[in-house]
N, C-alpha and C positions, 0 to 999 in steps of 0.2 A: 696625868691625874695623880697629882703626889698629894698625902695629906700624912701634915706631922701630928704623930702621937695619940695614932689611932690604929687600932689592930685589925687584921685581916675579916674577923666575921662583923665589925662595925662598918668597915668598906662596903664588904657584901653588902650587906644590910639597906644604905645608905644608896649603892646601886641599882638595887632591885627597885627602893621606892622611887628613885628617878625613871627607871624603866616604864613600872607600872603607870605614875604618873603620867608618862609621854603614850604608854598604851590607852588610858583613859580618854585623853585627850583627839586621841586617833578616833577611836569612837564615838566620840561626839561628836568630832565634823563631819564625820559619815551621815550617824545620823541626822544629823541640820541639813546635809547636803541631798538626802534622800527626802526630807520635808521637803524641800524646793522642789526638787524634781515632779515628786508628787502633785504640789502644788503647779507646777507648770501644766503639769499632763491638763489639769482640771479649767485651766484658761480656755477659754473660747475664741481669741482672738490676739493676736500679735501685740496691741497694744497690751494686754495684760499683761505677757509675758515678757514684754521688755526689763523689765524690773528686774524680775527674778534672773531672766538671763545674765542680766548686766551683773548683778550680784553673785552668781552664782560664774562669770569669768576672770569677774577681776579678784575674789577669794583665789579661784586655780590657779592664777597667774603669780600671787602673796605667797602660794604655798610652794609653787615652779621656782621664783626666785630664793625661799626660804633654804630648800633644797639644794640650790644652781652655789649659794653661801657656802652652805655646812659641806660640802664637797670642797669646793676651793679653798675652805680653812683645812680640812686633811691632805688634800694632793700639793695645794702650794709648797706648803715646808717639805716636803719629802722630794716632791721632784727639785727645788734649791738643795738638798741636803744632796742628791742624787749626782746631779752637776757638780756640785763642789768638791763632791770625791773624785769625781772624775778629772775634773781640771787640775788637783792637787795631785795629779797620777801620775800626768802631761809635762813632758821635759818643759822646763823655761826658757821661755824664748832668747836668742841672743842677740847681741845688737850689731845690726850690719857696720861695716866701714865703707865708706864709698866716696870713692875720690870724685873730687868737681876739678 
């Protein structure tokens, strides 16, 4: 996270509101997801609740993949970055001679 020509407490600054904002956001799906539940609980019958179910698996599955992403954007480059020291460590290999 480089940013040219900008000082340390505008960073800050700049990060916290990114923070909060992603905290905010946390909180609202909660609460959306506790209306449903809610609303589940008050169905009488499975057909009512299809809806909501369906709605409320295929959100967790949006939010499992969203997750399953932002993992694989920090562990990719590190474990390549990790390998590649390691390979760069490793004698080179040399090339056999082999009579036919």
């Amino acid at each position: 996270m480089k940013r040219k020509g900008k000082n340390l407490p505008a960073i800050i600054n700049e990060r916290e509101r990114e923070l909060e904002l992603q905290n905010l956001r946390l909180v609202a799906t909660i609460r959306n997801m506790d209306q449903d539940i809610y609303r589940l609980s008050q169905c009488l019958d499975f057909i009512a609740m299809r809806p909501i179910l369906q709605k409320l698996t295929s959100e967790t599955q949006a939010r499992m993949a969203d997750e399953s992403d932002r993992i694989r954007r920090l562990l990719v480059p590190e474990i390549q970055r990790t390998y590649n020291q390691h390979a760069a460590a490793l004698p080179k290999p040399t090339k056999r001679i082999t009579k036919r």
